[in-house]
C-alpha positions in Angstrom: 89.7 54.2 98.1 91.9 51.8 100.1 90.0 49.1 102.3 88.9 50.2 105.3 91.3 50.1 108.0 90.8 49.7 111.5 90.8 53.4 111.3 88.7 55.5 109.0 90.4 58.5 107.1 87.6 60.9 106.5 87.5 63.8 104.1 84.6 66.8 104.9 83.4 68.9 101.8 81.9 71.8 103.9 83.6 73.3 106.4 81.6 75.7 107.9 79.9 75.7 111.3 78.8 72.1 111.0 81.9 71.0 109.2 83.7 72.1 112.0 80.6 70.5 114.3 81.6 67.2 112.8 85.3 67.3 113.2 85.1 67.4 116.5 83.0 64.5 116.8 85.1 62.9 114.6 88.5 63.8 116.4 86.6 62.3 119.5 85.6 58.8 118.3 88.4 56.7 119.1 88.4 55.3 114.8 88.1 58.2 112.6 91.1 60.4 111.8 90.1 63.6 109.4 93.1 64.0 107.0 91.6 66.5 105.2 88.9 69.5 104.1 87.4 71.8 101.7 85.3 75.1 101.7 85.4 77.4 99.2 86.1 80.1 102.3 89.6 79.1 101.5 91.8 81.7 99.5 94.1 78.7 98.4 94.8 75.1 99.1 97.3 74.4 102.0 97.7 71.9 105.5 96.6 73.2 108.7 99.1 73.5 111.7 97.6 70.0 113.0 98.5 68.2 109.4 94.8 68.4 108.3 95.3 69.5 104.4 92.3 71.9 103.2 91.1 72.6 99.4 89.2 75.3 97.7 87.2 72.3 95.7 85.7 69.4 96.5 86.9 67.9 93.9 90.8 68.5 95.2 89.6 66.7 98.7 88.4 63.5 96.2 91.8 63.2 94.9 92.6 62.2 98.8 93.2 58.7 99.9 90.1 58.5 101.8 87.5 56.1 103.1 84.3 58.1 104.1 83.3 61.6 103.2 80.8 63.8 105.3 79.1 66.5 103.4 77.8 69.9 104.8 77.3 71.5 101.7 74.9 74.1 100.6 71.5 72.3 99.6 72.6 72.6 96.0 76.0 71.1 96.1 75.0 67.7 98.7 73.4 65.8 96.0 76.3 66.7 93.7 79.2 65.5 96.1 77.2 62.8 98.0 77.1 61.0 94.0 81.1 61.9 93.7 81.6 60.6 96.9 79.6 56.9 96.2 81.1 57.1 92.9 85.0 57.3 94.2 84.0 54.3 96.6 83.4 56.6 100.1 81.1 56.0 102.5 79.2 59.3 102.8 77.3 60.9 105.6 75.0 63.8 104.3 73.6 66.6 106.5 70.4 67.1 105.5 68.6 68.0 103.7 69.7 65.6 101.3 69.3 68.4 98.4 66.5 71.4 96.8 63.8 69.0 95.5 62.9 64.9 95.0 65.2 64.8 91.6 68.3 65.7 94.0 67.5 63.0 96.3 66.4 60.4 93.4 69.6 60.8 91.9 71.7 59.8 94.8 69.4 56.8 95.5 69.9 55.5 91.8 74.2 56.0 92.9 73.5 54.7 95.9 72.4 51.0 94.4 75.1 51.1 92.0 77.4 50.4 95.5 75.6 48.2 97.8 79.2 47.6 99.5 78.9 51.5 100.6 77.1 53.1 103.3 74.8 56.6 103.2 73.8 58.3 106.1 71.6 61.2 106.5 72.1 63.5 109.5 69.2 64.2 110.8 70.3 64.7 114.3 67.0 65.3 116.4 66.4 61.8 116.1 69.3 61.2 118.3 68.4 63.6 120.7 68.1 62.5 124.4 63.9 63.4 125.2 63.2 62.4 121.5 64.9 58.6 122.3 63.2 58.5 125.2 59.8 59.5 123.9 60.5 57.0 121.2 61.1 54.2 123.7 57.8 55.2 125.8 55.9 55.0 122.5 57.1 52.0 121.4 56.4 50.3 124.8 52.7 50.6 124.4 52.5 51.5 127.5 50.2 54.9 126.9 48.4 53.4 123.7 48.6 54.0 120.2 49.0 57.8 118.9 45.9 59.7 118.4 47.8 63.4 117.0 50.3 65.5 117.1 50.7 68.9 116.7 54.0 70.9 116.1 55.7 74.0 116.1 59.1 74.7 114.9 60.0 78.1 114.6 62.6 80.5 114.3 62.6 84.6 113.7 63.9 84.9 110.0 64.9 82.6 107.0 68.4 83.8 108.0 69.7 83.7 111.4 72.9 83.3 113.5 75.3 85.1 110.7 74.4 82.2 108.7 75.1 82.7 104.4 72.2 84.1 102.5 71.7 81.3 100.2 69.1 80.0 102.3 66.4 82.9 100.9 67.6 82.1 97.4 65.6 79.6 95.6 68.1 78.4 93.4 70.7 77.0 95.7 68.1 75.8 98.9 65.2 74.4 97.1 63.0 76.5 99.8 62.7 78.5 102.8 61.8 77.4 106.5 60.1 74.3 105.9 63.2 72.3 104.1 65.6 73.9 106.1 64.5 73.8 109.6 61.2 72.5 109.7 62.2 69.2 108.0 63.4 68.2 111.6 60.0 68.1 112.4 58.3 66.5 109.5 61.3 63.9 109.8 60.6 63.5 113.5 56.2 63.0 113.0 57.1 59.9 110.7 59.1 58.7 112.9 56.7 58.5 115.6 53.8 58.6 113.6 54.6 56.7 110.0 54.2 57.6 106.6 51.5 60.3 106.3 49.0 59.8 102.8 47.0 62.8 103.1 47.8 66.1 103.4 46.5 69.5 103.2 48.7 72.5 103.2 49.1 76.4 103.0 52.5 77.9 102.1 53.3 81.8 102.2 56.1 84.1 101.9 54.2 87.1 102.4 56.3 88.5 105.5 60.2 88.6 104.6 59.3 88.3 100.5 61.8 86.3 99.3 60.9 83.3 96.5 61.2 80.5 99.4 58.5 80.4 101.9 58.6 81.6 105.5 55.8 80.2 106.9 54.3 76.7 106.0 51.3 75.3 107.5 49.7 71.4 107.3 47.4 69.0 108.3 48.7 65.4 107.7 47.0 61.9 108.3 48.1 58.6 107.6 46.1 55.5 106.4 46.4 54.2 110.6 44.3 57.2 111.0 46.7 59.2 112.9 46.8 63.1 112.2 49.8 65.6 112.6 49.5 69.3 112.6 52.6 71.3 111.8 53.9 75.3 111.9 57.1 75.5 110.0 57.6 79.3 110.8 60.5 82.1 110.1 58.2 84.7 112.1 58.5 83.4 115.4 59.6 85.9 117.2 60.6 83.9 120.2 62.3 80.7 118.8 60.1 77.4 119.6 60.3 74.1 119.1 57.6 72.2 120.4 55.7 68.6 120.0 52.5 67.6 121.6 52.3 63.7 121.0 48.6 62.5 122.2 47.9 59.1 123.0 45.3 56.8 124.1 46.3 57.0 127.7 48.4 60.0 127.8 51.0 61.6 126.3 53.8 63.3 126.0 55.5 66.7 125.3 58.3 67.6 124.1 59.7 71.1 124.1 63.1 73.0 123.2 65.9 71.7 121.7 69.3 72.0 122.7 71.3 73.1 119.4 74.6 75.9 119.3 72.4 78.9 119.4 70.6 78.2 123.0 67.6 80.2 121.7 65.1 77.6 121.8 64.5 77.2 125.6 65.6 74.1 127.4 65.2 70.5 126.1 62.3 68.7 128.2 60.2 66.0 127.9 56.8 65.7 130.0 55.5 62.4 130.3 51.3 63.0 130.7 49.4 59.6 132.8 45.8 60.0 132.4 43.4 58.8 134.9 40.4 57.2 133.3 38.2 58.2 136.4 38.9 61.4 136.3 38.0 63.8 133.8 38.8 67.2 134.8 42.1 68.5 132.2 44.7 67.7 135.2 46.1 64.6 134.6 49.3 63.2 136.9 52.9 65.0 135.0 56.4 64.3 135.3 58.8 66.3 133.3 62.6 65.7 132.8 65.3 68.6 131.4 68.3 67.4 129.7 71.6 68.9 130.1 73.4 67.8 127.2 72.9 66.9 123.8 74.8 63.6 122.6 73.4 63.9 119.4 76.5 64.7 117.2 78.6 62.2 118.7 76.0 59.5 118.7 75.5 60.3 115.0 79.0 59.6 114.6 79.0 56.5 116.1 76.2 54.8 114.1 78.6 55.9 110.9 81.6 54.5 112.4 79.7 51.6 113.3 78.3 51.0 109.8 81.9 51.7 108.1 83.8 49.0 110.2 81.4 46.7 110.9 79.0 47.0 108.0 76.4 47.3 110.4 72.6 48.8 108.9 71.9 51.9 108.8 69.1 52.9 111.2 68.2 55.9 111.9 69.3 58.2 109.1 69.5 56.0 106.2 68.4 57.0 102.5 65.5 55.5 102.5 64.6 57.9 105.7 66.1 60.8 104.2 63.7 59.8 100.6 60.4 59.5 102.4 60.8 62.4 104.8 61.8 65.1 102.0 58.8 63.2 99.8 56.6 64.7 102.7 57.8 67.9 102.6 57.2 68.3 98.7 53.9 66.4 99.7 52.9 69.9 101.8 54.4 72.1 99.2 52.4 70.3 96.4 49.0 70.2 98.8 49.0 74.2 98.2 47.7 74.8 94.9 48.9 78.5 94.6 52.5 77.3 95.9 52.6 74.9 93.3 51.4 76.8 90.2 53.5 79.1 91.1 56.7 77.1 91.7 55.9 74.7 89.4 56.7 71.7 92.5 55.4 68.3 91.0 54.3 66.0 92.1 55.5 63.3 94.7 56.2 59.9 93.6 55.0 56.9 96.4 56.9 56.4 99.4 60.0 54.3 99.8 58.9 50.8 101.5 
């Protein structure tokens, strides 16, 4: 890799719908120039009409003169070309998850600390979200209290959706079914708010669509502050739902929908609940807010950038994030004691500090 310049050449391994996601952003932030691509889609190598070169293998797109790399591969390919990517000197920004089980993850840490120099970034978008940075901003005001529970539903109608590839019902390449693919949003989203979560109790099925990842995943989390999160991680929700009650010592807050490219799960809003300590009747004062647009993408984008030319932190996103959330995720597969007999999931080490 050459040193960085003022602007970044950026190679994506992945280009599928959210390879193609991030090139945009990319082609709109005013430092980052993608000179080239790969997806195995392609029936040879060649240079698109717009000078962007594209490979069959990732390992072609390596060979490039770049300095960052974003990955969107399948679950079982990040971990493999997030390490090749640290390794040839790149700044890398994973999609997540960051791959099937703790191993893939562990592995890319021990990379990762081979090249403090180098930045990794996790995208886990809904953090950047427009009612999730607000509700984080009300939280951390104090202005409603400390955080009593939460409960959440994230669901979607099968494992497979939106013409997306099949590999996400195979075991072998995702690691598992709804929870690690979808429902990891909202497991990432409940530490966030919530911190690390030390108990947990958990049952895991696949009884509906029968394939060998799960397609519904139910848990009951606390953590040592004594808050406690209840979450539906669900491929059989007929109408798609995402939805977050956040309850506080003097309200709350709700948040519900999610912008994304499908526009099946409702508008984004966020209700902001005052309670009245003299009243006690269920029917507290409300205000809710839609958003129109989500920023998310782009604001990802810039945190990378920012990191890659001005060696600022990581924040939101970083391995250490993208560790402890899939730890919790492997923490409600290993809670079920039939899903982990039978899957053989070990497990969890401790927490990243």
């Amino acid at each position: 890799m050459s040193s960085t310049p003022h602007r970044v050449r950026v190679g994506i391994a992945g280009y599928g719908v959210v390879g193609k996601r991030r090139r945009e952003c990319c082609d709109r932030h005013p430092a980052f120039d993608v000179v080239a691509v790969c997806d195995r889609v392609f029936t040879e190598d060649g240079t698109m009409p717009d000078g962007v070169r594209y490979y069959r293998k990732y390992q072609d797109l390596l060979r490039e003169d770049l300095d960052a790399l974003i990955v969107c591969m399948s679950n079982d390919m990040a971990a493999e070309v997030t390490i090749a990517g640290l390794s040839r000197g790149l700044h890398v920004l994973c999609e997540k998850p960051p791959g099937r089980n703790m191993a893939d993850i562990e592995a890319v840490i021990a990379e990762e600390r081979k090249h403090p120099e180098l930045h990794l970034m996790y995208g886990f978008n809904h953090r950047y979200h427009e009612s999730i940075q607000e509700a984080m901003q009300i939280i951390k005001s104090g202005r409603l209290g400390r955080i009593i529970n939460m409960r959440g539903v994230y669901g979607k109608s099968k494992l497979i959706t939106f013409n997306q590839a099949d590999w996400r019902a195979k075991r072998d390449v995702a690691g598992g079914g709804v929870l690690l693919d979808q429902g990891i949003h909202m497991v990432d989203l409940m530490r966030m708010f919530g911190g690390e979560f030390e108990q947990v109790h958990s049952f895991v099925d696949n009884s509906h669509w029968g394939y060998d990842v799960e397609d519904n995943a139910y848990a009951l989390m606390r953590t040592n502050d004594g808050v406690v999160a209840m979450i539906n991680s669900s491929a059989t929700q007929w109408r798609h739902q995402f939805h977050l009650d956040i309850n506080m010592q003097y309200g709350g807050i709700v948040l519900r929908g999610i912008l994304s490219g499908s526009k099946s799960y409702g508008a984004e809003t966020m209700t902001l609940i005052i309670a009245d300590p003299d009243r006690d009747n269920g029917d507290p004062q409300e205000t809710t807010t839609q958003y129109h647009n989500d920023p998310s993408w782009d604001s990802e984008i810039a945190v990378f950038a920012d990191a890659v030319l001005e060696n600022k932190p990581i924040g939101m996103g970083s391995s250490r994030d993208a560790y402890n959330t899939m730890r919790l995720v492997h923490q409600i597969y290993f809670a079920d004691e039939n899903w982990r007999t039978k899957f053989h999931i070990p497990a969890p080490g401790p927490y990243l500090a």
